[in-house]
KOLPAFI-408060 format. One record per residue (C-alpha): residue number from 1; x, y, z. Coordinates in steps of 0.001 Angstrom, whole numbers, padded with zeros to 6 digits. Example, Ala and Ser with C-alpha at 12.3 -4.5 7.8 and 13.67 -1.06 7.14 Angstrom:
<rs>
 pos       u       v       w
   1  012300 -004500  007800
   2  013670 -001060  007140
</rs>
This chain:
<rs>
 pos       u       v       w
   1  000000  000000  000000
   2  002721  002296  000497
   3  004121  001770 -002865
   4  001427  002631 -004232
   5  000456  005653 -002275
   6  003753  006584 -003708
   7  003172  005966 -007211
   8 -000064  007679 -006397
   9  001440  011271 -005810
  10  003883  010722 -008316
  11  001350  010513 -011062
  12 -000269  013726 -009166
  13  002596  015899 -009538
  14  003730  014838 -012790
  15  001009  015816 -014429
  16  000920  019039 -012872
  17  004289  019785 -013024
  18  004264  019317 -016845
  19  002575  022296 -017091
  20  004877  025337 -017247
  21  002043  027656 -015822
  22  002223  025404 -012546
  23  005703  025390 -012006
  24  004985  029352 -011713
  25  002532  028951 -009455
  26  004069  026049 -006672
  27  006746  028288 -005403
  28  003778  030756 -004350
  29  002034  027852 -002578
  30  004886  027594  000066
  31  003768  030386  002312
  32  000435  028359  002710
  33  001737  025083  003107
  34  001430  022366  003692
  35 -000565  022083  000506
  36 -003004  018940 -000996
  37 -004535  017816 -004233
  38 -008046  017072 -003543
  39 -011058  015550 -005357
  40 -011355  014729 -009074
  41 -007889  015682 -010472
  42 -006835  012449 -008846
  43 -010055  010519 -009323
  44 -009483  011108 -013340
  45 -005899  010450 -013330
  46 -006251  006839 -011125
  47 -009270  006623 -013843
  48 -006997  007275 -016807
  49 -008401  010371 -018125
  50 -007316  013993 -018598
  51 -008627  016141 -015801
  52 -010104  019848 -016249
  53 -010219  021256 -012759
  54 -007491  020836 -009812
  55 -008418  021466 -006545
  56 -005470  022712 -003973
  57 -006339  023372 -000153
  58 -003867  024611  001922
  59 -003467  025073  005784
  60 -002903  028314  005938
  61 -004439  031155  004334
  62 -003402  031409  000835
  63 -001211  034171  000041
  64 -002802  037621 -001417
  65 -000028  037757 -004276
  66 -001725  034983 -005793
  67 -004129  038177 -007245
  68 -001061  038206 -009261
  69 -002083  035233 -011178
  70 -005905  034399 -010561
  71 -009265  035965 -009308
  72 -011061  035351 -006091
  73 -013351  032626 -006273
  74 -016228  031659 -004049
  75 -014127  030161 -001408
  76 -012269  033304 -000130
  77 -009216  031636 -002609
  78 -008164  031890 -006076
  79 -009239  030260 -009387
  80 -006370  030453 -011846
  81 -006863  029605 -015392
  82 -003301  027012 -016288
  83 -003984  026242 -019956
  84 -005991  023717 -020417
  85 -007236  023274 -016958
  86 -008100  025309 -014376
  87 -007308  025457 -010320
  88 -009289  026578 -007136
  89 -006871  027137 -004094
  90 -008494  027332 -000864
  91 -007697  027435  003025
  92 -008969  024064  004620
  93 -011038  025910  007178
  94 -013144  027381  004819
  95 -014439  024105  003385
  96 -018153  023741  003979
  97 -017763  020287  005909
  98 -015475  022251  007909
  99 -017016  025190  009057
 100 -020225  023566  009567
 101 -018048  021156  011752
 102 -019002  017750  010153
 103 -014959  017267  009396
 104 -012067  018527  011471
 105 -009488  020966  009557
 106 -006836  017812  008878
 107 -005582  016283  005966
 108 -006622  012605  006332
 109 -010313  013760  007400
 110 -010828  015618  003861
 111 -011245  012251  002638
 112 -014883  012709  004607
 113 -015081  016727  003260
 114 -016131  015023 -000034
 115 -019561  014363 -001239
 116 -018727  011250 -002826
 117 -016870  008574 -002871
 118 -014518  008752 -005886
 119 -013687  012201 -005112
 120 -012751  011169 -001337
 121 -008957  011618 -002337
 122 -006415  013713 -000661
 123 -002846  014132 -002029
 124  000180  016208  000073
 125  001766  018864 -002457
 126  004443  020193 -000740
 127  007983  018839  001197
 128  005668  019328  004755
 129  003121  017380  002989
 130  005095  014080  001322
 131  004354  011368  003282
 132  000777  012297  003284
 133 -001933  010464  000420
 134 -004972  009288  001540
 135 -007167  007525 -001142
 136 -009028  004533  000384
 137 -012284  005799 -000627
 138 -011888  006757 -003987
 139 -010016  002896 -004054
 140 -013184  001246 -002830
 141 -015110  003040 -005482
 142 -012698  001971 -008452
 143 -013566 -001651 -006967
 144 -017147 -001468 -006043
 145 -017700  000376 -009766
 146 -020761  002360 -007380
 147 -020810  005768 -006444
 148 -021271  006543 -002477
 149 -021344  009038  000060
 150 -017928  009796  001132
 151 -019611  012369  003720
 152 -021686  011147  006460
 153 -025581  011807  006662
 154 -026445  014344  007973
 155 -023762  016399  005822
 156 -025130  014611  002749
 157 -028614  015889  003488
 158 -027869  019607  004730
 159 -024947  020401  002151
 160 -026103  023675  000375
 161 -026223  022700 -003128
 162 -028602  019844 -004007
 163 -029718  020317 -007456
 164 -025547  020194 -008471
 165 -024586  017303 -006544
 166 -027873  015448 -008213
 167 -026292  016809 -012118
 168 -022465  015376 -010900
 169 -023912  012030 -009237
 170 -025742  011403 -012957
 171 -022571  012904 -014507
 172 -020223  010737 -013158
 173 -022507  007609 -013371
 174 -022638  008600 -017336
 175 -018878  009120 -017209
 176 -017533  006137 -015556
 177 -020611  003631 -016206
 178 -021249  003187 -012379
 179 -024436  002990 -010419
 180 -025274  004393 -007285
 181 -025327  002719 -003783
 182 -029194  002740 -001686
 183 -028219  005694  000638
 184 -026899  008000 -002269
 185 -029953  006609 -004511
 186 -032158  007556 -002056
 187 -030781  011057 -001954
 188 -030992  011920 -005551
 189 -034447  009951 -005796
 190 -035657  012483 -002798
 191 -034059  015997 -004071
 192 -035557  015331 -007828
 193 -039472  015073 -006001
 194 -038354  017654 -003875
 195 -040390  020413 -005580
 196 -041986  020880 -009561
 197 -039277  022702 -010783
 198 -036864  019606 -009524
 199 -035527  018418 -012353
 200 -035487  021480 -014321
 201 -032992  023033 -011983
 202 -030760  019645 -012138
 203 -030592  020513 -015829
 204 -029292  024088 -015206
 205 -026714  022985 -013056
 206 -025426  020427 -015603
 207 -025733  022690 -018420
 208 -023855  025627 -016090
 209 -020973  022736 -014841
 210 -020858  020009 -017634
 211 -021624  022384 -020574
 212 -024227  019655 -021383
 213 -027541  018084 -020204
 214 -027629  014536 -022933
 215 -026476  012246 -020142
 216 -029719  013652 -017678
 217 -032968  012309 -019703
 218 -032817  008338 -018835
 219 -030787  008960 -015385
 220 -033971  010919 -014163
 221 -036530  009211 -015965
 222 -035070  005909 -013968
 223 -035560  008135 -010675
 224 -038727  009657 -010956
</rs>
């Protein structure tokens, strides 16, 4: 397992570190370290693919001269455009699991931050951050082939935006050919009854996030 752990964050930072714009950027990332890859970037590279967003939280607050290469985003951090992807940096304590206290503010427990399973990933970026990769539930989901809750419950039910984790559970059930388990069936099942106007907001969230709505019909059909 440690091996591949390993081999795990070696993949991570070779792919990012391939990209000229990034090696700009990682120096910066020091003041806010210790740093970690989060989420889908390594879902889609254990999965083979090409990813489109990377997610970085840090520690520490992340440095203001980062408006040197990015704009705020919605997390109090910065969304910097690096070619053909693009990445959100964010402080760990403003995570929505964390302030609303469902997680505490430490690497291994951002596995739980997560909505899902196969994004329940968490990668250390920097020296302070090496031995760190912690990726057993985005493993059980490669194994299972079913999408999950990585989060518990109660954060499931009272997370903030229903209608887009609904459009990414379909998403990634059209992406990767997987089904979803009871609890997380249940979930989406619930939120697309959960007023008239349901579905039609699950297809502006998709069309806003995915740039397309084709995989939706069937998915919710099957639900409702």
């Amino acid at each position: 397992m440690k091996s591949q752990k390993k081999e795990l964050q070696q993949l991570v930072r070779q792919f990012l570190f391939a990209n000229p714009h990034f090696s700009r950027i990682y120096p910066l990332l020091h003041n806010s370290s210790p740093a970690y890859i989060v989420g889908g970037v390594v879902r889609d590279l254990v999965m083979g693919r090409l990813p489109r967003d990377v997610d970085i939280i840090t520690a520490k607050p992340v440095p203001a001269v980062m408006t040197s290469v990015g704009a705020k985003n919605s997390w109090g951090g910065y969304k910097i455009r690096c070619g053909l992807y693009s990445i959100d940096i964010w402080q760990m304590s403003s995570h929505w699991a964390v302030l609303q206290k469902f997680v505490i503010p430490e690497a291994e427990a951002l596995q739980r931050a997560a909505l899902f399973n196969v994004d329940g990933a968490v990668v250390g970026l920097t020296p302070d951050a090496d031995t760190e990769v912690y990726y057993e539930l985005l493993l059980e989901a490669t194994k299972t082939e079913r999408i999950s809750p990585a989060c518990d419950e109660a954060a499931l039910w009272k997370n903030p935006t229903p209608y887009r984790n609904v459009a990414k559970a379909f998403w990634l059930m059209a992406k990767y050919r997987w089904g979803l388990a009871p609890e997380l069936r249940e979930y989406v099942a619930s939120i697309l009854v959960s007023e008239k106007d349901a579905p039609k907001k699950v297809y502006e969230e998709a069309r806003r996030r995915y740039r397309r709505t084709d995989f939706l019909g069937d998915l919710i059909n099957d639900m409702t």
